[in-house]
C-alpha positions as a Markdown table, in Angstrom:
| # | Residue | x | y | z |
|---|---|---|---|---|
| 1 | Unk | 0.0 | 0.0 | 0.0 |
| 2 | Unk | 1.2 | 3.2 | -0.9 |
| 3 | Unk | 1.3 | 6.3 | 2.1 |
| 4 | Unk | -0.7 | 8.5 | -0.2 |
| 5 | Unk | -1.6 | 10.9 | 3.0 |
| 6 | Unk | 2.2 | 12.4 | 3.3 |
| 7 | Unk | 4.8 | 13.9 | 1.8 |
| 8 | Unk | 7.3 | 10.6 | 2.7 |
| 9 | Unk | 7.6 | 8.2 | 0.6 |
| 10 | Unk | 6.4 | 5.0 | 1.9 |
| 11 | Unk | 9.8 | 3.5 | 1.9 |
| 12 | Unk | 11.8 | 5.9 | 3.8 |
| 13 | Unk | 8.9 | 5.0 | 6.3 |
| 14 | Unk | 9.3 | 1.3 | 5.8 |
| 15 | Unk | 12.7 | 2.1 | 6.8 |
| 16 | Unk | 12.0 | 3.5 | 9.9 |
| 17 | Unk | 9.9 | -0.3 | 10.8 |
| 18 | Unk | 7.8 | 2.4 | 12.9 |
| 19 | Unk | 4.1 | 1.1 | 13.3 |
| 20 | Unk | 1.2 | 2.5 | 14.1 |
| 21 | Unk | 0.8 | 0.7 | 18.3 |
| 22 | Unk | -3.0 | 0.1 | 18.0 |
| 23 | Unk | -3.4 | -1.3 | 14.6 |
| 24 | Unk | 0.8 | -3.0 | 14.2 |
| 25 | Unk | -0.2 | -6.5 | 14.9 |
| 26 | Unk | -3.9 | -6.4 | 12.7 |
| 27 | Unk | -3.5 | -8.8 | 9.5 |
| 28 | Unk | -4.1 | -6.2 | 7.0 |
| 29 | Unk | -5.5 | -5.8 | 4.6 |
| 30 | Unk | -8.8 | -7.5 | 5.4 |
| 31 | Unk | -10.0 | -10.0 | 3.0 |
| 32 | Unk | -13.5 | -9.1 | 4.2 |
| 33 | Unk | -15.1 | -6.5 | 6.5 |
| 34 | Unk | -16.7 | -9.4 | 8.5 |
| 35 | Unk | -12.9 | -10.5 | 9.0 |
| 36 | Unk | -12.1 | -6.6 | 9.6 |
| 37 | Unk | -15.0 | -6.5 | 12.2 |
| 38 | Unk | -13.8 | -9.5 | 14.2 |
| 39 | Unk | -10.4 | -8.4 | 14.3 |
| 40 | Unk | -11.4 | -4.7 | 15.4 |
| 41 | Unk | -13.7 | -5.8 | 18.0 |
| 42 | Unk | -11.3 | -7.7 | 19.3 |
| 43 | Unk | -8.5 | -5.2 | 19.5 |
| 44 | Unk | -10.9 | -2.7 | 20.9 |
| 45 | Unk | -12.4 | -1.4 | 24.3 |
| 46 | Unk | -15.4 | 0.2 | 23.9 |
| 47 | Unk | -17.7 | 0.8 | 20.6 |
| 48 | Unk | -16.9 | 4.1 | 20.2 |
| 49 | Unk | -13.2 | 2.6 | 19.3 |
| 50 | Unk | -14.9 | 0.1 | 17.3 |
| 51 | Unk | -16.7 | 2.5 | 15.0 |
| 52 | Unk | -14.0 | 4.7 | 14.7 |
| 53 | Unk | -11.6 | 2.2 | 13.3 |
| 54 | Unk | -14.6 | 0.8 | 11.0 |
| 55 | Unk | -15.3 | 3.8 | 9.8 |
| 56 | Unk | -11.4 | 4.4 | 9.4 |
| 57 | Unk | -11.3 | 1.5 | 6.6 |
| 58 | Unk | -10.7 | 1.6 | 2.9 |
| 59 | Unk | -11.5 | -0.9 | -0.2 |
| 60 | Unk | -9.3 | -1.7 | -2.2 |
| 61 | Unk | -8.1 | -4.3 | -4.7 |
| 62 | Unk | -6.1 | -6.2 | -2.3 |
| 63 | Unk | -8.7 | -5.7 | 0.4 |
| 64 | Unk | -10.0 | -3.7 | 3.5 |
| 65 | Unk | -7.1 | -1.2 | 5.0 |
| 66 | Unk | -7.1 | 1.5 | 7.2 |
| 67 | Unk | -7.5 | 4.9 | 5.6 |
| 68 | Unk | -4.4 | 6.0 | 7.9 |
| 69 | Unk | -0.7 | 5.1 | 6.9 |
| 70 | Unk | -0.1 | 3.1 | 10.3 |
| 71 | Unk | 3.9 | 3.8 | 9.3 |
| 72 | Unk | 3.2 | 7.9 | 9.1 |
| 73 | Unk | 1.6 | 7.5 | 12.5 |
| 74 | Unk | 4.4 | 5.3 | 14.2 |
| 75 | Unk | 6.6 | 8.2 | 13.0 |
| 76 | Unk | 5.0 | 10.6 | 14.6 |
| 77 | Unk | 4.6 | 8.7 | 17.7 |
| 78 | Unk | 8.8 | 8.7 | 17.6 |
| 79 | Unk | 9.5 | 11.7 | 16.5 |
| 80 | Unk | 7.3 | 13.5 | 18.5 |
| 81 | Unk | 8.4 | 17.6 | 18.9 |
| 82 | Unk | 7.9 | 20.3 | 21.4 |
| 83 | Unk | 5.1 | 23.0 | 19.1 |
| 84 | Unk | 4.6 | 25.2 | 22.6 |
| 85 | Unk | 6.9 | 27.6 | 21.3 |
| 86 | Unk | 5.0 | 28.7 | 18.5 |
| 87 | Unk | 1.9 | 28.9 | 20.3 |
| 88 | Unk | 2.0 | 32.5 | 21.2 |
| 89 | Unk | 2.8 | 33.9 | 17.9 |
| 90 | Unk | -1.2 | 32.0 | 17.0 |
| 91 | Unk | -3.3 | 35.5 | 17.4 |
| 92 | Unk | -6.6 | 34.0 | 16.5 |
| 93 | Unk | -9.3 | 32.8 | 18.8 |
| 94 | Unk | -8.7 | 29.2 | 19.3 |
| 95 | Unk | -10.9 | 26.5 | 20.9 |
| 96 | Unk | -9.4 | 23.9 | 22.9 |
| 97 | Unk | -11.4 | 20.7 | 23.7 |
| 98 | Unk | -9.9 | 17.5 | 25.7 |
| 99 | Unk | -10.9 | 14.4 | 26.8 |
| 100 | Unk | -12.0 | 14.2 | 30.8 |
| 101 | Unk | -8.5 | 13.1 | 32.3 |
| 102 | Unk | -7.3 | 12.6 | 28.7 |
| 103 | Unk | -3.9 | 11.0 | 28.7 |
| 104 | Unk | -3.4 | 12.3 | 25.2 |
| 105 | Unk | -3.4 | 15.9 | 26.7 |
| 106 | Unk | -2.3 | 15.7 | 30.1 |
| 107 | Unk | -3.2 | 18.3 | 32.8 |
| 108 | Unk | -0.1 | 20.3 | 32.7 |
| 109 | Unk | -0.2 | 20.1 | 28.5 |
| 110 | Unk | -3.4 | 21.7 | 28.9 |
| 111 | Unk | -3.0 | 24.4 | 31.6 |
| 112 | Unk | 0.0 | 25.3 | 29.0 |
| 113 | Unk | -1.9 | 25.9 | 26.2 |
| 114 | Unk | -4.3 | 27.9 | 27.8 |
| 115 | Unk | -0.9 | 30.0 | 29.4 |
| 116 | Unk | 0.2 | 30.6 | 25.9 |
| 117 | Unk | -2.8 | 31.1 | 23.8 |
| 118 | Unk | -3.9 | 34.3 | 24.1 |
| 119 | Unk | -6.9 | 34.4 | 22.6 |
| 120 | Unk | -8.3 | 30.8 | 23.6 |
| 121 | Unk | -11.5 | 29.3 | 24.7 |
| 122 | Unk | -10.7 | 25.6 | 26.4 |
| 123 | Unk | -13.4 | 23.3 | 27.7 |
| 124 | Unk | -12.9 | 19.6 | 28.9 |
| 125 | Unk | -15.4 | 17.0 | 27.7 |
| 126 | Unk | -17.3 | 14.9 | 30.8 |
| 127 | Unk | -16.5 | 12.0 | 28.4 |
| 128 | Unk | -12.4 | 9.8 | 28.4 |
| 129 | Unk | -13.0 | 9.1 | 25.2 |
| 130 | Unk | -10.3 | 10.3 | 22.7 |
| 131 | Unk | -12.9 | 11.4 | 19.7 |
| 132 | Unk | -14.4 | 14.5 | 22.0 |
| 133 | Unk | -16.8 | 15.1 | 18.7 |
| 134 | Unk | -18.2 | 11.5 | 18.8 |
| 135 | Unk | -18.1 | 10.7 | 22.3 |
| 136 | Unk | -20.9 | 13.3 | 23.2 |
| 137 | Unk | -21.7 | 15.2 | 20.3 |
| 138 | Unk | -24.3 | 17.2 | 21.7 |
| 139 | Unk | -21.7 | 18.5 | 25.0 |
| 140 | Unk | -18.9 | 18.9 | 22.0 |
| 141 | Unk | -21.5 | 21.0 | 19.8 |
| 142 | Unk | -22.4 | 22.7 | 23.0 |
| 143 | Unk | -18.9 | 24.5 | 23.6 |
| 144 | Unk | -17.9 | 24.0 | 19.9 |
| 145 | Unk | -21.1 | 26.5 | 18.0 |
| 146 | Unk | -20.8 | 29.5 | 20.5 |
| 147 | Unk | -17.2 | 29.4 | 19.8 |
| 148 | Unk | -17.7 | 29.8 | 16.0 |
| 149 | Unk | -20.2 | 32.7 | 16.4 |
């Protein structure tokens, strides 16, 4: 499968034998999306996972694939930068939303943002789930409409 989502060429990532952590050891591609929905249910803790990866898949000719490149996303796992430092040069009004005790974006990641943002709005979502748009949609539209108005 070719990384048609990034600028890197897919074998300067192959190189790099990064992997996506979540989805490394799934036998892709899928021969069929009843063999894609075992396998994801499986790997997965709740159905909010589940439907995210489902809806994450792809037909093609050799079979069912994740829409992601699992080796882009294994590189950015590794290769991970500081981007605080260009936070206060962003002048625009910016919404930040996080997961309730969100291990993604710890506390002190998000009292930061808020320190160097100066024109932010930031809500936390009564909800762990990572996807704060599909875990509640109606608490994520709640914060998320005023702040485009």
């Amino acid at each position: 499968m070719k990384c048609k989502h990034f600028s890197i060429k897919k074998s300067a990532l192959e190189q790099l034998e990064l992997h996506d952590p979540v989805t490394r050891d799934w036998p892709q591609p899928f021969s069929s999306l009843k063999e894609a929905s075992a396998c994801i249910r499986q790997a997965t803790d709740s159905d909010l996972s589940y439907q995210y990866f489902m809806n994450s898949l792809a037909e093609t000719a050799q079979g069912y694939q994740m829409l992601f490149c699992p080796q882009a996303m294994g590189a950015n796992i590794a290769y991970n930068v500081s981007w605080y430092h260009l936070l206060p040069d962003i002048k625009c009004k910016t919404l930040i939303i996080r997961a309730h005790n969100s291990e993604a974006v710890p506390d002190e990641a998000f009292l930061k943002m808020q320190e160097l943002l100066s024109e932010r709005s930031a809500y936390e979502m009564s909800h762990p789930h990572h996807n704060v748009h599909l875990s509640n949609p109606v608490e994520f539209y709640a914060c998320f409409d005023p702040f485009l108005i």
